[in-house]
C-alpha positions, -999 to +999 in steps of 0.1 A: -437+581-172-444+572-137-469+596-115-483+593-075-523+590-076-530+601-042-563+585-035-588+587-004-590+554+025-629+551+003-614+552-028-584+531-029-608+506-013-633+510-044-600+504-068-593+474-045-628+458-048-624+462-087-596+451-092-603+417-074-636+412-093-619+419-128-591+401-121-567+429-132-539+452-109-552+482-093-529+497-124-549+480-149-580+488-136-567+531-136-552+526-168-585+516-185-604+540-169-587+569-183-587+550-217-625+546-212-626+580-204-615+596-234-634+572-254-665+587-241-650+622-241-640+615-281-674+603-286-692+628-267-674+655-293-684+636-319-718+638-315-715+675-306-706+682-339-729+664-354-759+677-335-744+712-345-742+705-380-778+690-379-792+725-363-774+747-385-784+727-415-823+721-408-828+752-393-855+766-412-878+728-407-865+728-371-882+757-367-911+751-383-917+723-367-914+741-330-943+760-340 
C-alpha cells in the first residue's frame, strides 16, 4: 500500500545522511525503522508483563523487603 511521509527540510536531511552511511534507500532506511520500532514496542510489553506478574506474585517478600 503506498502512503506520502511528509517530512521537515531537517528531517529528510537526517533520512538522507542515513541512508548514504548504510548504504540502503531512504525507503529502506523508513521501513526498518518502523520494523525496529515495534520490535521494541513488542519487547517493551513483554517485560511489562513480566514485571507485573513478578509484583503480584512476590508481593508479600517485596514488601518485606521495603521495610
Amino acid at each position: 500500500m503506498a502512503m506520502t511521509l511528509r517530512l521537515s527540510e531537517t528531517e529528510d536531511a537526517l533520512l538522507t545522511e542515513l541512508a548514504k552511511a548504510e548504504q540502503r534507500s531512504k525507503h529502506d532506511v523508513v521501513v526498518l525503522a518502523i520494523k525496529e520500532r515495534a520490535a521494541r514496542s513488542g519487547r517493551r510489553a513483554d517485560m511489562d508483563r513480566f514485571l507485573d506478574d513478578v509484583l503480584e506474585t512476590d508481593k508479600t517478600i517485596l514488601d518485606l523487603l521495603s521495610r
